[in-house]
N, C-alpha and C positions, 0 to 999 in steps of 0.2 A: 211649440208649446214648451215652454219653459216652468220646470216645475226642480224641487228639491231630490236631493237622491241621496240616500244613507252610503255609507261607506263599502259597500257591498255593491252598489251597482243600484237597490231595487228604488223605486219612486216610493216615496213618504207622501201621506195624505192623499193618496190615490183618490179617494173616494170623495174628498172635499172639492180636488180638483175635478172629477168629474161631475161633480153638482156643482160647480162654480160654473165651467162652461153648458152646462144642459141650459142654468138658468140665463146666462149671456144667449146662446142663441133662440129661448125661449125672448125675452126682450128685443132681441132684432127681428122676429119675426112680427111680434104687435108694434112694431114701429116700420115694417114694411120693408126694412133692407134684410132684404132676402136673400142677397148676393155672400153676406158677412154669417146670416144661419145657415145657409148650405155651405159656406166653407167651414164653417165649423163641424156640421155633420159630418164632412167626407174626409179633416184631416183623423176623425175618430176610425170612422170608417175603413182608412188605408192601413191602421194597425190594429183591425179586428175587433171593435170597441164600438158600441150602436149605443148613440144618445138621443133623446127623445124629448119633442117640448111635453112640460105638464101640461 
């Protein structure tokens, strides 16, 4: 996941980014690749972070 980081270290747009990918694996899932919504759950997952289709 490649995303922006302030000069500090912290990620910028946290919150954009993680409604950008909620809705990316909400779309893989009505489109049936399943394989691409569960990898996206679980790289959330691995860093303590639970995304959810609407």
């Amino acid at each position: 996941m490649l995303n922006i980081k302030s000069q500090d270290g912290q990620v910028e747009n946290c919150r954009e980014m993680l409604s950008a990918y909620s809705k990316a694996a909400e779309l893989y899932a009505k489109e049936q690749k399943l394989p691409m919504n569960v990898g996206i759950k679980q790289a959330f997952q691995l860093v303590g972070l639970q995304i959810s289709d609407f």
